[in-house]
C-alpha positions as CSV (number, residue, x, y, z in Angstrom):
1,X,15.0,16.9,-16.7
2,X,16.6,20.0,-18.6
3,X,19.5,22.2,-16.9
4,X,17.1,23.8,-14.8
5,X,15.8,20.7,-13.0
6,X,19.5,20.2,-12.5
7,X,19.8,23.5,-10.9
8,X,16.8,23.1,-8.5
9,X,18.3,19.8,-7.6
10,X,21.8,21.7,-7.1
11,X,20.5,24.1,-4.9
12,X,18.5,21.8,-2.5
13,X,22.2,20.3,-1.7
14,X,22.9,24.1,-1.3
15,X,19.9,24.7,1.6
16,X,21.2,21.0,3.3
17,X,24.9,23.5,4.2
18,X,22.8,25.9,5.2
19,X,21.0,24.0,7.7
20,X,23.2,24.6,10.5
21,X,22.4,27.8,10.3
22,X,19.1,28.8,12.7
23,X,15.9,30.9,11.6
24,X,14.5,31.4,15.0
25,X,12.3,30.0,17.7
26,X,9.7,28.9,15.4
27,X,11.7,26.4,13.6
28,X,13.1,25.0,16.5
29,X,9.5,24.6,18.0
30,X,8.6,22.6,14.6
31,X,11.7,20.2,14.8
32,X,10.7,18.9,18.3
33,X,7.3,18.3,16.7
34,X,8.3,16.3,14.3
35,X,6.9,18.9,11.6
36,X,3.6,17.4,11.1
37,X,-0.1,17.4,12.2
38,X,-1.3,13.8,14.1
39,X,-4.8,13.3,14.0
40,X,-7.5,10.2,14.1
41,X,-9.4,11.4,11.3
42,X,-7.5,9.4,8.6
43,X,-5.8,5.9,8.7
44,X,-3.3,4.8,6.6
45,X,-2.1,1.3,5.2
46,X,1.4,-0.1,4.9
47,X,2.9,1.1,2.3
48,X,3.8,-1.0,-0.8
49,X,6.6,-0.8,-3.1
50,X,6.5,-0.6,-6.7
51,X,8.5,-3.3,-8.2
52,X,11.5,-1.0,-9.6
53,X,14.5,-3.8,-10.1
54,X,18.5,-3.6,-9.6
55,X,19.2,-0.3,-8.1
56,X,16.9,1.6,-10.4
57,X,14.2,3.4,-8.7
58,X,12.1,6.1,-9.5
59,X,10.6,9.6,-8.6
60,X,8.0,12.0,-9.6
61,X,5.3,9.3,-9.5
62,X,1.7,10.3,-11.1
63,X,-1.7,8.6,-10.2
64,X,-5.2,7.8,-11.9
65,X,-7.7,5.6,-10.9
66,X,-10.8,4.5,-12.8
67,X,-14.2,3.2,-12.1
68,X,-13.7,-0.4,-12.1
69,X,-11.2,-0.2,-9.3
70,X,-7.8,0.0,-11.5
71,X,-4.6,2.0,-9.9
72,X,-2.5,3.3,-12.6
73,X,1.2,5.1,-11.5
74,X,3.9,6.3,-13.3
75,X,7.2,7.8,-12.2
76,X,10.4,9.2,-13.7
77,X,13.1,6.3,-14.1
78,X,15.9,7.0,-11.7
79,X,18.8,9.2,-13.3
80,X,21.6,6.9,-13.4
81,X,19.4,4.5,-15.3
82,X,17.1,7.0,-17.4
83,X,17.8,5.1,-21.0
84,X,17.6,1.4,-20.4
85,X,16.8,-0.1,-16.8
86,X,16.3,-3.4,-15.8
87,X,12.5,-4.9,-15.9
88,X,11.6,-8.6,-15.2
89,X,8.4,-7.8,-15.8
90,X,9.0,-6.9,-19.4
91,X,9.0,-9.4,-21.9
92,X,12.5,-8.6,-22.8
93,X,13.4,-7.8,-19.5
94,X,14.4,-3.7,-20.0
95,X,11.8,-0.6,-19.7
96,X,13.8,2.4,-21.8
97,X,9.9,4.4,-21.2
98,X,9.2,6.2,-17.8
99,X,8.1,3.6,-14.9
100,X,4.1,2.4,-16.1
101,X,2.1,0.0,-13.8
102,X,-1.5,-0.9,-12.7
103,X,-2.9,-3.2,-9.6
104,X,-6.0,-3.9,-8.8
105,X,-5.5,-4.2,-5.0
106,X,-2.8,-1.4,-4.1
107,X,-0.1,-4.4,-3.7
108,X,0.8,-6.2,-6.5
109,X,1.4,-3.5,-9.6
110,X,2.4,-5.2,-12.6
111,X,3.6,-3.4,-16.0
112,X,0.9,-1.9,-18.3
113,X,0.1,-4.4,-21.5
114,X,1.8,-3.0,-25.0
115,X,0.8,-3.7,-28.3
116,X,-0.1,-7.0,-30.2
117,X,2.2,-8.5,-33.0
118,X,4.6,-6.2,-32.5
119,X,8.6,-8.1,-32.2
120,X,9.4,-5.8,-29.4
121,X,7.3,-3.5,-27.3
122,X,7.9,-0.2,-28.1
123,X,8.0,0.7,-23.9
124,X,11.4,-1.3,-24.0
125,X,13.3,1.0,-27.2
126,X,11.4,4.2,-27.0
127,X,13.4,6.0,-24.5
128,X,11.5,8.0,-22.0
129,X,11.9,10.6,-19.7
130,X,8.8,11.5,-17.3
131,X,5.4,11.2,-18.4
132,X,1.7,12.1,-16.9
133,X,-1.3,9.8,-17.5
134,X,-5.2,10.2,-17.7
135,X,-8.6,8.8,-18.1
136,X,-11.4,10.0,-20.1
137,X,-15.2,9.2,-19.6
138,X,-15.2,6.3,-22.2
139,X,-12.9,4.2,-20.4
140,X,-9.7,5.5,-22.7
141,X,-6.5,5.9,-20.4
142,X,-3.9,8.2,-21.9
143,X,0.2,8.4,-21.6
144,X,2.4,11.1,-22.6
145,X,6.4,10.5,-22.0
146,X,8.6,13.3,-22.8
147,X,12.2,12.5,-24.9
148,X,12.9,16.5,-24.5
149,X,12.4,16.9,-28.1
150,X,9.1,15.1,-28.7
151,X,6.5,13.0,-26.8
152,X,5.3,9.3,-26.6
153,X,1.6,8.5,-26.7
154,X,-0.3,6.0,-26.0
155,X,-4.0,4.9,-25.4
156,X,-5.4,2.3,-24.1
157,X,-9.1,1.0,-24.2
158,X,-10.2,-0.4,-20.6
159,X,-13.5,-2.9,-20.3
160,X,-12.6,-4.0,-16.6
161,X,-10.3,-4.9,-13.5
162,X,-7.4,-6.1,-14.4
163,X,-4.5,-6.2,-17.6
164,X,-6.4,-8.5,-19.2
165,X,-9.2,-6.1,-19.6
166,X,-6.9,-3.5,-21.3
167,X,-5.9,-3.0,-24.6
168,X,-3.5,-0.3,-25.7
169,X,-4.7,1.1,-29.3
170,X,-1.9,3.5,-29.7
171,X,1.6,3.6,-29.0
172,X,4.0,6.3,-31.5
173,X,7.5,7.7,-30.5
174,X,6.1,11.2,-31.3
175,X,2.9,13.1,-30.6
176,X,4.1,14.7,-32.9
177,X,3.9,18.6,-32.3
178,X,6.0,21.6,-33.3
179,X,7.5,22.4,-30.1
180,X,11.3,22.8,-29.8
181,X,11.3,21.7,-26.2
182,X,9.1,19.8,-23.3
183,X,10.5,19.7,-20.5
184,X,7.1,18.3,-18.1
185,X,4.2,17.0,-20.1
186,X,0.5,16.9,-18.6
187,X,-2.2,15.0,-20.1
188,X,-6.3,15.4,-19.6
189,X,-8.9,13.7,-21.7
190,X,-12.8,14.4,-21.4
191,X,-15.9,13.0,-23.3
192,X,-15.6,10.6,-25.4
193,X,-12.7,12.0,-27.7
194,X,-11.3,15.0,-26.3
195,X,-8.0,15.2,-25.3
196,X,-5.3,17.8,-24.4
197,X,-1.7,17.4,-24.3
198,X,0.3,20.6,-22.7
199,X,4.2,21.0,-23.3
200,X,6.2,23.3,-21.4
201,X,8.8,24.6,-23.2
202,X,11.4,25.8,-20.1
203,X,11.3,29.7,-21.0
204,X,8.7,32.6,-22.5
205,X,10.4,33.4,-25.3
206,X,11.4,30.1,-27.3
207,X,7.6,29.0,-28.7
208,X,4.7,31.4,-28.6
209,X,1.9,30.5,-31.3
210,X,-1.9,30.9,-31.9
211,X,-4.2,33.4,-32.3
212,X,-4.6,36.0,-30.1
213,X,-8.0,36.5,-30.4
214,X,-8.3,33.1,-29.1
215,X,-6.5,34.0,-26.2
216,X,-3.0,33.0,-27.0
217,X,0.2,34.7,-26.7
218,X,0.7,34.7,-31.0
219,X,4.1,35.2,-32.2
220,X,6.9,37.8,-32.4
221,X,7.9,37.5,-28.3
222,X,10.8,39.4,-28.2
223,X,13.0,38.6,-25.3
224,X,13.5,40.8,-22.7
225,X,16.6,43.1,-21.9
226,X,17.9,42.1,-18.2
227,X,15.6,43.1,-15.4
228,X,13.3,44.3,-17.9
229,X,9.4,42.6,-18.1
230,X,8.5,40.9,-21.3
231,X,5.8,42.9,-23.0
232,X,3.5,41.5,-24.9
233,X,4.4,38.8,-22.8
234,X,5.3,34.8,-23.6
235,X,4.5,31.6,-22.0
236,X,6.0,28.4,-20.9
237,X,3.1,26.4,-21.4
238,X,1.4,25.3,-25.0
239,X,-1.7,23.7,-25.1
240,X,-2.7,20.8,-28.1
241,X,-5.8,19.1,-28.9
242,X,-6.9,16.3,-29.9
243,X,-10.3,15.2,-30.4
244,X,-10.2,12.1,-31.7
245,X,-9.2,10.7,-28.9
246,X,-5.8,11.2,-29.4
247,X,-5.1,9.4,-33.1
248,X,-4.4,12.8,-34.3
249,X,-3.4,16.2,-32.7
250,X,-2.7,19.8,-33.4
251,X,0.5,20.2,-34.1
252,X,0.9,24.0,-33.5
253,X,-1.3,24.8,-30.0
254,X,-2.1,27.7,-28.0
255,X,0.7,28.9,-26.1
256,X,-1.1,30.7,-22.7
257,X,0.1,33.9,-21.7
258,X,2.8,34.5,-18.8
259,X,2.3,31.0,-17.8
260,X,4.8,29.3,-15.9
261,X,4.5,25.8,-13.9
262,X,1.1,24.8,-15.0
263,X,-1.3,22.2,-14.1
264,X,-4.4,21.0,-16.0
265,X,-7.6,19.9,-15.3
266,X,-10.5,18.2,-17.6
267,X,-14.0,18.7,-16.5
268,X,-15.9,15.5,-16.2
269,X,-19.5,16.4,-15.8
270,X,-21.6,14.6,-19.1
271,X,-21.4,16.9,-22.1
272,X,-19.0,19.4,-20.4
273,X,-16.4,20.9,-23.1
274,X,-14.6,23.0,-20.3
275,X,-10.5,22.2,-20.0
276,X,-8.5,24.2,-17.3
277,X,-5.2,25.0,-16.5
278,X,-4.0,26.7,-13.6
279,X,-0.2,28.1,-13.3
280,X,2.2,30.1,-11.6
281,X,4.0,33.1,-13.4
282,X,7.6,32.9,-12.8
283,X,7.2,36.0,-11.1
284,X,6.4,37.7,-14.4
285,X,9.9,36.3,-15.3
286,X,10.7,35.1,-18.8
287,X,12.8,32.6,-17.5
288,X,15.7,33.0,-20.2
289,X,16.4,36.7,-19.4
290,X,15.2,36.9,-16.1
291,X,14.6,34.7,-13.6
292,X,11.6,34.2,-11.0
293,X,13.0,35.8,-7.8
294,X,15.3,38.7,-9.5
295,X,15.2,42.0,-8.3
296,X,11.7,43.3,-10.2
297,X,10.4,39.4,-10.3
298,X,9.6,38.8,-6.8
299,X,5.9,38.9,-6.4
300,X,4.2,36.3,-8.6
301,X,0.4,35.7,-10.1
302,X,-1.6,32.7,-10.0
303,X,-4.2,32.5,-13.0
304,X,-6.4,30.1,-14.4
305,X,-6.9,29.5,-17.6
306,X,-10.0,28.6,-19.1
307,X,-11.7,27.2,-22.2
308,X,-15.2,26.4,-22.7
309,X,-15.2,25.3,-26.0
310,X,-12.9,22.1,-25.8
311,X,-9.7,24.2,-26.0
312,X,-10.5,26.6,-29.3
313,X,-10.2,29.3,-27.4
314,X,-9.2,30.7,-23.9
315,X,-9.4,32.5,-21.2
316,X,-7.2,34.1,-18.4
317,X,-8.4,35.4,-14.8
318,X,-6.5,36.1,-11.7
319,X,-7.0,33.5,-8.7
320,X,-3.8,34.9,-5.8
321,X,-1.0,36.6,-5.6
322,X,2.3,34.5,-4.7
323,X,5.9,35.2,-3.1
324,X,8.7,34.5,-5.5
325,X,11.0,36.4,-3.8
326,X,13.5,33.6,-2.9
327,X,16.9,33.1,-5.3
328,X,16.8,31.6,-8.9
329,X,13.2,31.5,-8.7
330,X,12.7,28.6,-5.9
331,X,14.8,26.8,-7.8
332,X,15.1,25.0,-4.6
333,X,11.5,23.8,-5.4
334,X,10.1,25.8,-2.8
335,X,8.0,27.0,-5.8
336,X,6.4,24.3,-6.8
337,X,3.2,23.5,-9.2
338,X,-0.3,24.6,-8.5
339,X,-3.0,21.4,-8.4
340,X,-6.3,21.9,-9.8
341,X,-9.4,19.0,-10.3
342,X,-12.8,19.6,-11.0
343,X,-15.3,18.3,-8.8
344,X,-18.2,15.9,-9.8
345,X,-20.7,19.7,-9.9
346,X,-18.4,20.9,-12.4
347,X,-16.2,23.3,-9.5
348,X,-12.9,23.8,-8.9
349,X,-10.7,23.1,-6.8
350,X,-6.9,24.0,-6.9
351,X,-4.1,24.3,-4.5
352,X,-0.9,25.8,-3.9
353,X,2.0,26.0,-1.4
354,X,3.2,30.0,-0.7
355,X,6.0,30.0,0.7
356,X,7.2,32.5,2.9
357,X,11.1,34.0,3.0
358,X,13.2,35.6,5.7
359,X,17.2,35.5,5.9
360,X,19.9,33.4,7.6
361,X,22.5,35.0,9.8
362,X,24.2,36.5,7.0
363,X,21.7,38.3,5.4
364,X,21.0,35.6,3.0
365,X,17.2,34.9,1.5
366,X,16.0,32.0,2.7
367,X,12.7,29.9,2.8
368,X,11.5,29.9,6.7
369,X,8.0,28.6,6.2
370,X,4.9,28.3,4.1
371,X,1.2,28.7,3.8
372,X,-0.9,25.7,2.5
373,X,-3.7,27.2,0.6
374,X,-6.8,25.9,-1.1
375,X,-8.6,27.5,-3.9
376,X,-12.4,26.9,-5.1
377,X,-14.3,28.2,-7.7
378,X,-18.0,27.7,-9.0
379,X,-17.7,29.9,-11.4
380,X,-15.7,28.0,-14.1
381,X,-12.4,29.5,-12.9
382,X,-13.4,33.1,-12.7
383,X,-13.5,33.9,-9.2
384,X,-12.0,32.3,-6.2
385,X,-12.5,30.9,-2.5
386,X,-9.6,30.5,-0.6
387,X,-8.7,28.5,2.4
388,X,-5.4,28.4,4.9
389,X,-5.0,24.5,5.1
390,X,-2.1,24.5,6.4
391,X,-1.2,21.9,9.2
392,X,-0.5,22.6,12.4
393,X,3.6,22.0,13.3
394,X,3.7,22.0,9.2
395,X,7.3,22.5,9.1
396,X,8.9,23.4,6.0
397,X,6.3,22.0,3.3
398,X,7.0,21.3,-0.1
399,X,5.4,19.3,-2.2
400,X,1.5,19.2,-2.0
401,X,-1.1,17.7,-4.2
402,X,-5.2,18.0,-3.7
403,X,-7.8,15.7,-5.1
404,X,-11.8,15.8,-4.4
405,X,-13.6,12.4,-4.1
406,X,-16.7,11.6,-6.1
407,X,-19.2,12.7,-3.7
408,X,-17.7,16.2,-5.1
409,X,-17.3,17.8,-1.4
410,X,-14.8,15.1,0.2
411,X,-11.6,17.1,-0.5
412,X,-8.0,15.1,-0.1
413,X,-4.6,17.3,0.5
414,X,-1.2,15.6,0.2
415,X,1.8,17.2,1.7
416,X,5.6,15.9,2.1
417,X,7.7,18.4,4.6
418,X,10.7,18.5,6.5
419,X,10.5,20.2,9.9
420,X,13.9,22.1,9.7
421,X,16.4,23.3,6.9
422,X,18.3,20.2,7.3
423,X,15.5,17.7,9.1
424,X,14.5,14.8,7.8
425,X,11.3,13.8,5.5
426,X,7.7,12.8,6.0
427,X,4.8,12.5,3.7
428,X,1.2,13.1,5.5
429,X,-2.2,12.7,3.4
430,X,-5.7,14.3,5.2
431,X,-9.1,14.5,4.2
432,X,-12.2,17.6,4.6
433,X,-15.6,17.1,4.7
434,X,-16.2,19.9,2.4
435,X,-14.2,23.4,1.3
436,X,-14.3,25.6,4.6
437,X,-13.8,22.8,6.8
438,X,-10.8,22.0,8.3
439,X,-8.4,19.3,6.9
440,X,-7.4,16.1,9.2
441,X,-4.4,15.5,8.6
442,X,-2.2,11.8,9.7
443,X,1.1,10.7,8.9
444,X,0.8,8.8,5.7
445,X,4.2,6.2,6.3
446,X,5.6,6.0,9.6
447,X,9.5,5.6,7.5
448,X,11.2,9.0,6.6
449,X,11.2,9.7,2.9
450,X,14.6,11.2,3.1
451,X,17.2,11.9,6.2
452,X,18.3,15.2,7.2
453,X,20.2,16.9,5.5
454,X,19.3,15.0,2.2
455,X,16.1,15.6,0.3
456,X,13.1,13.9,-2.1
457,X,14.2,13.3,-5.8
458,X,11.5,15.2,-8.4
459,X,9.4,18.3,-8.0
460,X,5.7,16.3,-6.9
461,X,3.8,13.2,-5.6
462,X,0.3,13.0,-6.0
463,X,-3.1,11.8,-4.3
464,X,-5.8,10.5,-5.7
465,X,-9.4,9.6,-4.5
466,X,-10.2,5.7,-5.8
467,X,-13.8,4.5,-6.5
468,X,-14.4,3.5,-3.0
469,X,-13.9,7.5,-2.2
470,X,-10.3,6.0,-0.5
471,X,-7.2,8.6,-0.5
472,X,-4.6,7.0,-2.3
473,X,-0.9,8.3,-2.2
474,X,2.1,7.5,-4.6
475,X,5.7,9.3,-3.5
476,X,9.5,8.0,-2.9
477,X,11.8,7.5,-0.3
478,X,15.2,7.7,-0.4
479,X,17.4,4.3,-0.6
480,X,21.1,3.6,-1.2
481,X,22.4,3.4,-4.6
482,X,24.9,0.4,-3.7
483,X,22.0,-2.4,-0.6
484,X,23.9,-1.2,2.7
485,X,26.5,1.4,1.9
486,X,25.5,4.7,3.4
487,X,27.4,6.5,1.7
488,X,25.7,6.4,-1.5
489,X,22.3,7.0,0.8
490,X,19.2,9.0,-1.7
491,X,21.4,8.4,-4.6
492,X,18.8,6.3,-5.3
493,X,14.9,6.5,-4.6
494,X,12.2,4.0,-4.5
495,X,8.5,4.3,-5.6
496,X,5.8,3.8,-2.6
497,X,1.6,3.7,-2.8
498,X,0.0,3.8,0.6
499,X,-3.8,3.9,1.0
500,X,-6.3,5.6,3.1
501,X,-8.9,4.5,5.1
């Protein structure tokens, strides 16, 4: 995490002093609710716990699951263990990589195989700092892991259930690419060979390159004067290809214009070549001058991005409008990433979590509610749908993720929420029969994430449909750094996958 994950994290201490204060009738009706929706539509499993080891736990956790009925999550390694922790399951018995495991059964999640005839996997020395994962349609599962400067990556070839039908083909320290900074990367991989890696660089101004007839931003950005818009303006995102599935890629990318948080999506109908990413835009904030949620940065943009040529060129079209009219941007993560997937007919589907602002007894800005909304498109990202699915007694959502089961109309919505300032934390999962219809929603783990007053390490969870159209879940709950001292209660977070039936 760079200084402004540090921030957000900063702040959501900041809200917990605030939450004495009260924002009305409508709150206070959502805290005797318990600040979520309780149906019968969905069913969820005990959940399981990834086997994290000594005191070092994880958050941020990403999911993919594959055909033959593999479950692949990764997570962020705790802070106060980030280099090195402690693995049994390693040969050596250390991970210095981000957290990397597969099951076959959604309870017993071993690590992912490394390398042959090498004298020390390169997942225990090549340090690691939060990385994304992915599958292609010729059973290739990719791993990116950002060191700040550079990226891990790694392939692996899959044949069947289980680690010993996986063998990873590629595993380098670097990917490499010419960007100063990533900060979050995203991987998607379609086809047989087709692979994109995006970077996010933390600001609009550092690292804008490609050709603007391609639809890039090009170079020359010139950072804004204070309270001033960037014009022609930067991005935060940069796209690179590969296609050869990942042995080589393009070391200088696209860099998409007046993106911010981003989110990408590969489309996985046969002999598709269309790629998507779908971001915020900071408000229209540069994030280096200006900040998301200044004075002149307070209404935001929601675009997709679109390339139907395996990511040679792009395109940009506007989905919503957004509020970003809360301090430092959200850096609370109120403002949190957009989700998109494409659907088995080659749609889209994307969501996003508005939230909505009022003030505190002393004038201050604060976050009162939000709006849950779901996006489609059968258009190739050109047009949109859009759908209020937010629950009823929602309370203070947010983090949300969407996925859309392989029926390609079952849509699945994620949402973790806390029904007050300072309440404490649930995570909820529900499915829809198809866009339009309302989503049932259930409490996904019966066990609060995090207490009041306290809050859930990371900026996302995800969902995930498996191949038995089953919504799967991976997220963290709060622990104690040091087994029974409260005290040092969510200085510590463990890694959780529940599923749906």
């Amino acid at each position: 995490m760079n200084i402004l994950s540090r921030q957000r994290r900063a702040a959501i201490f900041a809200i917990a002093v605030v939450g004495a204060l009260s924002i009305g009738a409508q709150m206070d009706a959502l805290a005797a609710s318990g600040g979520g929706s309780h149906s019968t539509g969905i069913h969820f499993g005990t959940p399981v716990r990834l086997p994290t080891f000594e005191a070092c736990g994880g958050y941020e956790p990403g999911l993919a699951l594959d055909r033959y009925g593999n479950i692949y999550v990764t997570a962020h390694k705790q802070n106060h263990c980030d280099a090195v922790a402690a693995d049994p399951s390693a040969p050596d018995g250390v991970r210095a990589e981000s957290w990397l495991w597969t099951s076959t059964d959604g309870v017993n999640f071993v690590d992912m195989p490394g390398l042959a005839n090498l004298p020390v996997a390169l997942d225990q020395i090549d340090v690691g700092d939060e990385g994304d994962i992915a599958l292609d349609d010729a059973n290739h599962f990719y791993f990116v892991d950002t060191k700040v400067v550079d990226d891990h990556f790694a392939r692996w070839t899959v044949s069947g259930a289980g680690t010993s039908h996986m063998t990873q083909d590629i595993a380098r320290p670097v990917v490499p690419t010419l960007l100063p900074v990533d900060d979050r990367p995203w991987v998607v991989g379609h086809g047989s060979s087709t692979v994109m890696y995006a970077g996010n660089e933390g600001d609009k101004d550092t690292y804008n390159v490609g050709s603007v007839a391609a639809g890039c931003t090009g170079t020359g950005i010139v950072p804004p004067q204070p309270g001033q818009a960037q014009n022609p303006p930067g991005g935060r995102y940069t796209v690179f290809m590969s296609h050869d599935a990942g042995a080589t890629f393009d070391p200088l990318g696209c860099t998409l214009p007046d993106s911010g948080w981003c989110r990408p999506a590969a489309d996985h109908t046969p002999g598709s070549k269309y790629l998507y990413m779908v971001c915020t835009n900071d408000g229209g904030a540069d994030d280096e001058i200006n900040t998301s949620g200044d004075a002149g940065f307070t209404a935001g943009t929601l675009y997709s991005f679109v390339s139907a040529d395996d990511g040679a060129t792009w395109k940009r079209y506007r989905i919503d409008g957004y509020n970003s009219d809360l301090p430092g941007g959200g850096a609370t993560n109120d403002i949190n990433w957009p989700q998109v997937v494409v659907a088995s007919d080659g749609s889209l589907y994307a969501l996003f979590n508005n939230p909505v602002t009022g003030t505190d007894s002393t004038g201050a800005k604060i976050k009162v509610d939000s709006r849950l909304l779901l996006y489609h498109s059968t258009n190739h990202g050109r047009t949109w749908s859009k759908q209020d699915v937010t629950p009823a007694n929602e309370g203070l959502i947010r983090y949300s993720w969407v996925d859309v089961a392989h029926d390609g109309k079952t849509i699945g919505v994620g949402y973790e929420t806390h029904a007050t300032l300072d309440g404490n934390w649930h995570v909820y999962g529900g499915t829809s029969p198809k866009f339009g219809s309302p989503v049932t929603y259930a409490l996904a783990d019966p066990v609060e994430t995090a207490p009041a007053g306290d809050f859930n390490f990371g900026d996302f969870f995800e969902v995930g449909f498996d191949n038995l159209n089953r919504l799967d879940i991976v997220y963290t709950r709060c622990t104690d750094l040091v087994p029974g001292n409260d005290t040092t209660d969510c200085q510590n977070s463990d890694v959780y996958f529940v599923r749906g039936s």
